[in-house]
C-alpha positions as CSV (number, residue, x, y, z in Angstrom):
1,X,-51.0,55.8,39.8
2,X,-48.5,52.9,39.4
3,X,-45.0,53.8,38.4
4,X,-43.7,52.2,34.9
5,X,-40.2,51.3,35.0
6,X,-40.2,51.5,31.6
7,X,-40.5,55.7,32.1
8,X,-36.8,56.1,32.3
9,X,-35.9,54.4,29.0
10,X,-39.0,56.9,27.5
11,X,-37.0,59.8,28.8
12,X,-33.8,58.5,27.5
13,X,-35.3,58.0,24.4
14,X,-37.1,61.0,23.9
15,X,-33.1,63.2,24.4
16,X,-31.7,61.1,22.0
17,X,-34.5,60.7,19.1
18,X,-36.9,63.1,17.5
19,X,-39.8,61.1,17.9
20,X,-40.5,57.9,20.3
21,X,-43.0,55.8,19.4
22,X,-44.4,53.6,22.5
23,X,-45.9,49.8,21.4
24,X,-47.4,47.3,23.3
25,X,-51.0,45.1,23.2
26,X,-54.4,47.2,23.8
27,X,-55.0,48.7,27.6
28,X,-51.1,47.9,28.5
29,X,-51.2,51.9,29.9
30,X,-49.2,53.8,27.2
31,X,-51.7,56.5,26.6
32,X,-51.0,57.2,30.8
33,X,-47.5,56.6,30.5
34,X,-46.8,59.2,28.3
35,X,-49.1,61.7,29.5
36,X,-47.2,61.5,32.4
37,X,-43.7,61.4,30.6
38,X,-44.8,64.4,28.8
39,X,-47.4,66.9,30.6
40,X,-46.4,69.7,28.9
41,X,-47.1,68.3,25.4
42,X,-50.5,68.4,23.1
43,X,-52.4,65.2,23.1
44,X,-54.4,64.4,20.2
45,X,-56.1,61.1,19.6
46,X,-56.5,60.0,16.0
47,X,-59.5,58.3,17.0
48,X,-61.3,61.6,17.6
49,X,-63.1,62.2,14.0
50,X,-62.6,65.5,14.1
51,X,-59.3,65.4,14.9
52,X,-59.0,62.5,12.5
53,X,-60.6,64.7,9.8
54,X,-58.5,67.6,10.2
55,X,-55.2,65.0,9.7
56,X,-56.3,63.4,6.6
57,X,-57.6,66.4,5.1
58,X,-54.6,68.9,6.2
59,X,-52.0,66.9,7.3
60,X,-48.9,69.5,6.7
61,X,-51.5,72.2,8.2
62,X,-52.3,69.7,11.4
63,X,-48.7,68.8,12.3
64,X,-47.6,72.7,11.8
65,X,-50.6,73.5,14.4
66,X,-48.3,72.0,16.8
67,X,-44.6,73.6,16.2
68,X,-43.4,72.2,19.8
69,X,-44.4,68.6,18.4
70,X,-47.4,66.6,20.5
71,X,-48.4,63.1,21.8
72,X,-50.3,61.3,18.4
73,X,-52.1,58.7,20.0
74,X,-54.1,56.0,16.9
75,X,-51.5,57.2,14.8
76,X,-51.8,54.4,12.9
77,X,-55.2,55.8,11.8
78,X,-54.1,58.5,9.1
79,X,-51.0,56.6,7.7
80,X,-50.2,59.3,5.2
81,X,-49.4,61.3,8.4
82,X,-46.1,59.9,8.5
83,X,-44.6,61.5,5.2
84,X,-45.4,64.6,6.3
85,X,-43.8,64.0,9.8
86,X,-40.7,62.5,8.1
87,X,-40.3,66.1,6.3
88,X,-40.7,67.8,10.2
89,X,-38.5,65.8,11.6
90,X,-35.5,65.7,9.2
91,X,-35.5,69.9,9.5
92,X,-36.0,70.2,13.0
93,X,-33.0,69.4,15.7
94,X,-35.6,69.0,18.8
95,X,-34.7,66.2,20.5
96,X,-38.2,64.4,21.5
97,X,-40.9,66.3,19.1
98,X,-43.7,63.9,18.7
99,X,-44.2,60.9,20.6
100,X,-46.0,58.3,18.8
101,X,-48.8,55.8,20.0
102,X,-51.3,53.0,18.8
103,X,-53.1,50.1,20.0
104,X,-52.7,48.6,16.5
105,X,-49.0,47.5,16.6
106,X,-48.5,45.8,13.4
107,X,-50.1,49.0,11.3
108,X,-48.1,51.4,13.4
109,X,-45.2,49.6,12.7
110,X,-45.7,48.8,9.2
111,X,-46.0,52.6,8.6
112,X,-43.2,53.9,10.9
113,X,-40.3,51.3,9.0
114,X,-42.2,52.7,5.4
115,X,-41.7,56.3,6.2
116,X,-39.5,57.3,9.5
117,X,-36.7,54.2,9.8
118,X,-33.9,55.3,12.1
119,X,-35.7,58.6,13.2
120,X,-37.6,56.9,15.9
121,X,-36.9,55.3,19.0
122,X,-38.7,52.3,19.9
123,X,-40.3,51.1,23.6
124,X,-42.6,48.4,23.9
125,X,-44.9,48.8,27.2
126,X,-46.2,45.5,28.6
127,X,-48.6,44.9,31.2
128,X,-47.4,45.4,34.9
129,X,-44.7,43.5,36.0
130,X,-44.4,41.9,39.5
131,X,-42.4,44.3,40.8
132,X,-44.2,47.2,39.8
133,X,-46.9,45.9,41.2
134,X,-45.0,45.1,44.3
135,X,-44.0,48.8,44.8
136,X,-47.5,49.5,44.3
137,X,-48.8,46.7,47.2
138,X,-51.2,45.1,45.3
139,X,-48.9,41.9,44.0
140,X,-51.0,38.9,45.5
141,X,-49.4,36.1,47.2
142,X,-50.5,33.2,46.1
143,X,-49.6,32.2,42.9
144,X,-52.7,30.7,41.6
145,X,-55.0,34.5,41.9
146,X,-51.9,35.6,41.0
147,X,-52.0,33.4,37.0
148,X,-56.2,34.3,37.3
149,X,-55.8,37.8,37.8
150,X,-53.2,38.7,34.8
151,X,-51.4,42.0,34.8
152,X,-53.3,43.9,32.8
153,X,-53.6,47.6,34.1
154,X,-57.6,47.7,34.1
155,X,-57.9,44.8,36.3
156,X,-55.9,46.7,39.2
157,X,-56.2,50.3,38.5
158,X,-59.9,50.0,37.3
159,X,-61.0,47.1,39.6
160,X,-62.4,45.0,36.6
161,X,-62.5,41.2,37.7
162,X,-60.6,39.6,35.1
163,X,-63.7,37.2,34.3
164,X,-65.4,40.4,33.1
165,X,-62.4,41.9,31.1
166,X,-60.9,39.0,29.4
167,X,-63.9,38.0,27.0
168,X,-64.3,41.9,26.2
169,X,-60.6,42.4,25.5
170,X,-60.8,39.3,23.4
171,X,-63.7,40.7,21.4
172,X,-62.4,44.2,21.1
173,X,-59.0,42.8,19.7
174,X,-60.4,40.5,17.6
175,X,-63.1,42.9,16.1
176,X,-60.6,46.3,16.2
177,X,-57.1,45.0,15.3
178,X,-57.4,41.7,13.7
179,X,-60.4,42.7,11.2
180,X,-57.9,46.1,10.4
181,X,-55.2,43.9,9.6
182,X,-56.3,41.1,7.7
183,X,-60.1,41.4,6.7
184,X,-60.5,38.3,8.3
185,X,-64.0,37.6,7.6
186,X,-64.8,34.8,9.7
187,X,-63.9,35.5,13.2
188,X,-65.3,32.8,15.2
189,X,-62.3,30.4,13.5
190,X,-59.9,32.5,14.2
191,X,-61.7,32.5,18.1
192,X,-61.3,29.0,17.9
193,X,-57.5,28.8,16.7
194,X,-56.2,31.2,19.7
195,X,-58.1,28.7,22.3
196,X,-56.4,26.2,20.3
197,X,-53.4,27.8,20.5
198,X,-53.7,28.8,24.3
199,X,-53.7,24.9,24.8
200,X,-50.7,24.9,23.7
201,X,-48.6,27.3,25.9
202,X,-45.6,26.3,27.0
203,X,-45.3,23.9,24.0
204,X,-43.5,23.5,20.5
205,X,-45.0,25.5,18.0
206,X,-46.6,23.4,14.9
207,X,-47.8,25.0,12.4
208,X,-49.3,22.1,10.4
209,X,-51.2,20.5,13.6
210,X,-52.8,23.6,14.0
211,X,-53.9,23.9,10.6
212,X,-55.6,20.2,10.7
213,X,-57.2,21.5,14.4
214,X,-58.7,24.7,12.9
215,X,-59.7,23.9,9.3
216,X,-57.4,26.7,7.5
217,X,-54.3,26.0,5.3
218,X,-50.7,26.3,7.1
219,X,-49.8,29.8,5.4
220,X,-53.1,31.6,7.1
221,X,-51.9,30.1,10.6
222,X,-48.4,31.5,10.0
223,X,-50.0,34.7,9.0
224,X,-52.2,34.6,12.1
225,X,-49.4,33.5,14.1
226,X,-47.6,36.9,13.0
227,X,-50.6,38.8,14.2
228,X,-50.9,37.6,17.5
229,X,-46.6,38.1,18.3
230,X,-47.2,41.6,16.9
231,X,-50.1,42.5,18.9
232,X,-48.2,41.2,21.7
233,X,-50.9,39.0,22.3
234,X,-47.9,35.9,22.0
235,X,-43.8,35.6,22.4
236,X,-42.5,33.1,20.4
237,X,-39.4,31.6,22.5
238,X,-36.6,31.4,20.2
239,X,-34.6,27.6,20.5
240,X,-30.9,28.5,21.3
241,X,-29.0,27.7,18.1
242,X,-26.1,25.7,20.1
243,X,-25.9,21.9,19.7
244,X,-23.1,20.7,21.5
245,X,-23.0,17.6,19.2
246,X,-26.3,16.9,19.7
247,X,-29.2,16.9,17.0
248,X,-31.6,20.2,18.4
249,X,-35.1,21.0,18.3
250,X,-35.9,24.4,16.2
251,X,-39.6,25.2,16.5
252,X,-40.0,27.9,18.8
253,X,-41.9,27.8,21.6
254,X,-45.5,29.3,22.3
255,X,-46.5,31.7,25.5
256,X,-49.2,34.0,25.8
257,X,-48.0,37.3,27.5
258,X,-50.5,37.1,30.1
259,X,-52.0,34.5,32.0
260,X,-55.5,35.9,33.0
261,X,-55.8,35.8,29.1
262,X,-54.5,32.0,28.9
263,X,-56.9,31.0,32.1
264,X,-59.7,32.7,30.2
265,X,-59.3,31.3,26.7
266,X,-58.7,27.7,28.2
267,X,-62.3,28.1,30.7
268,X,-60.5,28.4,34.0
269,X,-62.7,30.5,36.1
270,X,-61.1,29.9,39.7
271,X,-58.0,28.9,41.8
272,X,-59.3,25.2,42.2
273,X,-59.6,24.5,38.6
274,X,-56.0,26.1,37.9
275,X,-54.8,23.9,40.7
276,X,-55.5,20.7,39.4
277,X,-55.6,21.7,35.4
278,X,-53.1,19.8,33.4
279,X,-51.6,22.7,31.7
280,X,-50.6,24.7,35.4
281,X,-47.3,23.8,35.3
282,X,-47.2,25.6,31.4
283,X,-49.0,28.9,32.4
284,X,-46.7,29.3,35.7
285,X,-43.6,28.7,33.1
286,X,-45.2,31.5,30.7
287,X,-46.0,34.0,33.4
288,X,-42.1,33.6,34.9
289,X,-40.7,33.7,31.0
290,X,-42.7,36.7,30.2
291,X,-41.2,38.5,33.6
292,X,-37.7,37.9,32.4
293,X,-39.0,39.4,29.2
294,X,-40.3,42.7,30.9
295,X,-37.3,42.7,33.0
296,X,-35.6,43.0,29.8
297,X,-38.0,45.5,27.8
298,X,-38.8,47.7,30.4
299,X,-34.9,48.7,30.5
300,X,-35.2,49.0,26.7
301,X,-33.0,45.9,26.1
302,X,-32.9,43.4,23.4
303,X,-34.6,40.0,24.7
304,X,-31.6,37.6,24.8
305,X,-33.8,34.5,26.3
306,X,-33.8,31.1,24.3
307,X,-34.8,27.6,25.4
308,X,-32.6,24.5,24.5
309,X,-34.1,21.2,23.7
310,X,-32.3,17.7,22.1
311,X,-34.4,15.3,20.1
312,X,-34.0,12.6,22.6
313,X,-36.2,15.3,25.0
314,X,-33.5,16.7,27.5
315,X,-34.6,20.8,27.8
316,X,-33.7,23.4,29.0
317,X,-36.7,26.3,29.9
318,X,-34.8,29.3,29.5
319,X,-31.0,29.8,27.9
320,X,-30.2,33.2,29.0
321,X,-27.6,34.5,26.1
322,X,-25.5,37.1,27.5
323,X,-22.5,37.8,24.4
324,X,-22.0,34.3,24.6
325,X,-22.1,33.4,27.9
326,X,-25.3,31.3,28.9
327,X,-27.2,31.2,32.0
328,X,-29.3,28.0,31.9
329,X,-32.7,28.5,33.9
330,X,-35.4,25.9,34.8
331,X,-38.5,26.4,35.9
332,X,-40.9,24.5,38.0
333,X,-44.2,25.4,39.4
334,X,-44.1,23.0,42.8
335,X,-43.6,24.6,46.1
336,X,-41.0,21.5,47.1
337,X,-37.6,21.0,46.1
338,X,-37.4,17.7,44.5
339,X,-34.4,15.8,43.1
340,X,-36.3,15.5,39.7
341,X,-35.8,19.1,39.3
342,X,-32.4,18.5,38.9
343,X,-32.6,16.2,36.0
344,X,-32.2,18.7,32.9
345,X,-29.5,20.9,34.9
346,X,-27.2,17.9,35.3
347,X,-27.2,17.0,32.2
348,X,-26.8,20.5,30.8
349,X,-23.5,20.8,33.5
350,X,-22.1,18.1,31.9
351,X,-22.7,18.4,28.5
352,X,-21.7,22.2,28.5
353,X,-19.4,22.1,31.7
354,X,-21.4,25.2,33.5
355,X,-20.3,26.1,36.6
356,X,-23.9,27.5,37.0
357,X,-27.0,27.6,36.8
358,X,-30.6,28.7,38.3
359,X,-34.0,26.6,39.1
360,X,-37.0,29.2,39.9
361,X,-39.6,27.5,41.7
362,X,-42.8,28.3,43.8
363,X,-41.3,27.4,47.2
364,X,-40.4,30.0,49.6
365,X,-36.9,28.8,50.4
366,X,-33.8,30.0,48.5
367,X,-30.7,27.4,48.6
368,X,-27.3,27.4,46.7
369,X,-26.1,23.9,46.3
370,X,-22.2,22.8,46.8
371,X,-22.7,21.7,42.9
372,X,-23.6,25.4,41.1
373,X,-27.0,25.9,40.9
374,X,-29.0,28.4,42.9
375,X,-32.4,27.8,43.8
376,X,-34.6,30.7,44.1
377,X,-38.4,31.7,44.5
378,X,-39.4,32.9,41.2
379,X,-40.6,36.5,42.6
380,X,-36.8,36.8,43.9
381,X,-36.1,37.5,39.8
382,X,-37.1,41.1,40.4
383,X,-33.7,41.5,42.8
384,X,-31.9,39.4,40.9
385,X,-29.5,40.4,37.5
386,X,-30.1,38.3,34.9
């Protein structure tokens, strides 16, 4: 089995709240992780009718079945559950009772803020990171099988070729979560606006283009949009709110959190079509953004990454926000240092006066240069502390 890092902050959790509830996208591994976490605890999966049954028709008689708490996996499935719960919880001082798990995020989060705000401690479970895949010894080395292959758990630990799992998960997502959420009755639009959307990774995101593109009003596409970031299926990158005098982009920008599921929804099947697709650069910029972001979840910390972009088009890739202090970080998917890299950081060093700053690239050689920044293979992230 791989080892989560995330399993620490789940213990820490889990002696300071009386319930945990683990989130994250479909087949990210939380039912595992916390069957692990917790062996000595009940599981029960709400998707089990007679389990599910039992719940909805008894639910004070079903949680009291299990007075040294359990692991409710589909919990989302019998939302009434959670009144009851709220009544267990507030009388019991166990630290760590019930642990709480769904692969519908926005309905188990909708219904934990309704009923049991501030009596649950939240962890969000993404798929593998590089380095746990690196303790593991299956990380790849080549970048390009690296973006095909994704990080879902199934494709290692199952052995799943990712051109096999990605439509499935698609359909299974679309049909399961989406259809729960919103009734959407016409799925194969909303098929076509996340291919439209995963040609736009790495980009601005506008909301109005997409509407034109995909034949719905602007209000759906923001609804969808919420969907997608709270299925963790999408992080919307934040633009950093400082201006320095200067008139600032604020649309956020788009990634998908996994690029086997960007490569799949744009209809690149193998490493010679990623190399020479025009959108390589943008889903080896997501895939090093979204392992900043599991650095940070996986430790249970807030996601302090921004981007920074003026309107005459100087950017910045990644603002890293620490109570003030800010780490600019560019990102750049050749294996060669060239002096162009340099073009945003300059003008960042002058504009701001940083005394440092960070360029990750695909190259194999790490250099500091005399004038701050550090430049560093992007897998060298999992040593590093930022």
């Amino acid at each position: 089995m791989i080892q989560r890092i995330a399993k620490d902050k789940l213990k820490d959790l889990s002696s300071k709240f009386k319930a945990v509830a683990v989130t994250g996208a479909r087949q990210t591994g939380k039912t595992t992780l916390v069957k692990q976490v917790f062996k000595g605890k009940t599981y029960l999966s709400l998707e089990n009718p007679d389990t599910r049954n039992f719940a909805l028709e008894d639910p004070r008689g079903f949680l009291e079945s299990y007075p040294n708490g359990a692991i409710l996996d589909e919990v989302q499935r019998v939302p009434h559950l959670f009144s009851y719960l709220q009544e267990i919880l507030d009388s019991s001082k166990v630290k760590g009772l019930f642990i709480l798990t769904g692969s519908n995020n926005f309905l188990l989060q909708q219904t934990i803020s309704q009923s049991l705000a501030g009596r649950v401690g939240y962890i969000n479970l993404l798929p593998f990171s590089i380095s746990e895949l690196k303790k593991a010894k299956l990380l790849t080395p080549d970048d390009n099988n690296l973006m095909l292959k994704g990080f879902y758990p199934p494709i290692y630990d199952q052995d799943i070729p990712p051109l096999d799992w990605c439509p499935n998960y698609i359909r299974t997502y679309i049909e399961k979560d989406v259809r729960q959420i919103k009734n959407i009755t016409d799925l194969i639009v909303f098929e076509r606006f996340i291919k439209l959307l995963a040609g736009r990774t790495g980009q601005e995101l506008n909301n109005s283009a997409l509407a034109v593109e995909t034949g719905v009003d602007v209000k759906t596409i923001q609804s969808w949009i919420g969907i997608l970031e709270s299925s963790f299926i999408i992080y919307l990158l934040k633009p950093h709110h400082k201006n320095f005098n200067k008139t600032i982009v604020k649309r956020p920008k788009v990634y998908f959190y996994d690029t086997a599921i960007v490569c799949y929804l744009l209809g690149i099947r193998n490493t010679s079509q990623l190399n020479t697709h025009p959108l390589r650069g943008a889903i080896f910029e997501g895939m090093v953004v979204t392992e900043l972001i599991k650095k940070r979840t996986n430790s249970g910390l807030p996601i302090n990454l921004f981007y920074w972009r003026d309107k005459t088009g100087h950017e910045i890739d990644i603002i890293v926000d620490d109570m003030g202090k800010l780490l600019p970080i560019e990102i750049k998917s050749g294996k060669t240092v060239n002096t162009e890299f340099f073009k945003n950081i300059y003008y960042w060093s002058k504009l701001t006066d940083a005394k440092k700053s960070i360029l990750l690239y695909a190259g194999e050689q790490n250099q500091k240069r005399s004038i701050g920044i550090e430049i560093l293979n992007w897998r060298s992230i999992i040593t590093q502390d930022f």
